[in-house]
C-alpha positions as semicolon CSV with decimal commas, in nm:
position;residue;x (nm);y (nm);z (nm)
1;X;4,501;6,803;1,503
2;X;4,106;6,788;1,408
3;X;3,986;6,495;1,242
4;X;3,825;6,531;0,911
5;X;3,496;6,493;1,070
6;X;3,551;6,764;1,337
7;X;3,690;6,997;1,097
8;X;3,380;6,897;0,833
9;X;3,135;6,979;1,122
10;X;3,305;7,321;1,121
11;X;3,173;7,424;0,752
12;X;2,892;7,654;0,742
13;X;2,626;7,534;0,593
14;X;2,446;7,877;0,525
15;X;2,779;7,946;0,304
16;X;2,678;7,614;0,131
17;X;2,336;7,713;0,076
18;X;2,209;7,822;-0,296
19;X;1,974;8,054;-0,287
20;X;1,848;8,366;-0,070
21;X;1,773;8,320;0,297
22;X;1,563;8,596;0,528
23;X;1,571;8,534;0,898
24;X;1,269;8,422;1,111
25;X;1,325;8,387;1,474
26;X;1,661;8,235;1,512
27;X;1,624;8,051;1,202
28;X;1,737;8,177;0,852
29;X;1,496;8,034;0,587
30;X;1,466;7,976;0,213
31;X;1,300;7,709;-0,010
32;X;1,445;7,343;0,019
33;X;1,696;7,230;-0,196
34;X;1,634;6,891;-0,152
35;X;1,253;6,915;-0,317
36;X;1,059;7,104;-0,539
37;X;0,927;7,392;-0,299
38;X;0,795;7,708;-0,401
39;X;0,712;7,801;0,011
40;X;1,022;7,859;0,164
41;X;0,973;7,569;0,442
42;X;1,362;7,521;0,493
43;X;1,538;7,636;0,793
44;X;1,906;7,621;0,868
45;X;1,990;7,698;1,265
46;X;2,300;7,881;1,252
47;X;2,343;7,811;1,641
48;X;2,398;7,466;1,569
49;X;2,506;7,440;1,217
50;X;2,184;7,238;1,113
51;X;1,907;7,231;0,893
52;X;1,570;7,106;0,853
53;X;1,291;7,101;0,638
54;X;0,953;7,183;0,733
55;X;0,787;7,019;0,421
56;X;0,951;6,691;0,370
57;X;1,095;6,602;0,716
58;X;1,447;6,586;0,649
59;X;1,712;6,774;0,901
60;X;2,055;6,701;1,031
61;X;2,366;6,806;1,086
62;X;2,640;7,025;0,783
63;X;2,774;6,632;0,702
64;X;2,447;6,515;0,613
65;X;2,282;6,826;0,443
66;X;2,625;6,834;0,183
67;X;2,564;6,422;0,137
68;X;2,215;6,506;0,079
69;X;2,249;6,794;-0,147
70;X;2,528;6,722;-0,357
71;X;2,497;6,330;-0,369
72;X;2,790;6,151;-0,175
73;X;2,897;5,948;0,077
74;X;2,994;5,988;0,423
75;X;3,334;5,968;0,349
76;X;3,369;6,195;0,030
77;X;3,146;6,455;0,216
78;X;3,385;6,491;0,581
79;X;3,692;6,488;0,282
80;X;3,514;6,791;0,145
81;X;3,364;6,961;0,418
82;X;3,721;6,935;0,583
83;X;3,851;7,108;0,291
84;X;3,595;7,370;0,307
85;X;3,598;7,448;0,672
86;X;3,991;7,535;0,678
């Protein structure tokens, strides 16, 4: 059986993303949710299941993007994720 952390790596995080995405090389991109951006300058690799933003600097994996976006811990975000991902 997956651990919660393998099975939270699984979750897509372009189904996690709010807001409308348009596709630039093999990135999809939209504004950041993690600043106040009015130039889309966010880019989640679908490929890899990552993110990063071109503005502020801040990338990483589906685990960190959901800790980052909707304000939890490690812990509470794999629980989540794992739920998400089934």
């Amino acid at each position: 059986m997956d651990s919660y952390k393998e099975r939270a790596l699984k979750a897509p995080i372009v189904e996690l993303y709010e807001g409308e995405l348009r596709r630039s090389g093999r990135a999809l991109v939209g504004t950041c949710p993690l600043h106040d951006d009015t130039n889309p300058s966010f880019a989640i690799y679908v490929d890899t299941n990552s993110f990063y933003c071109f503005a502020c600097g801040v990338g990483g994996d589906v685990i960190s993007y959901f800790q980052k976006v909707k304000g939890v811990d490690f812990k509470t975000a794999i629980k989540e994720l794992a739920r998400f991902s089934r």
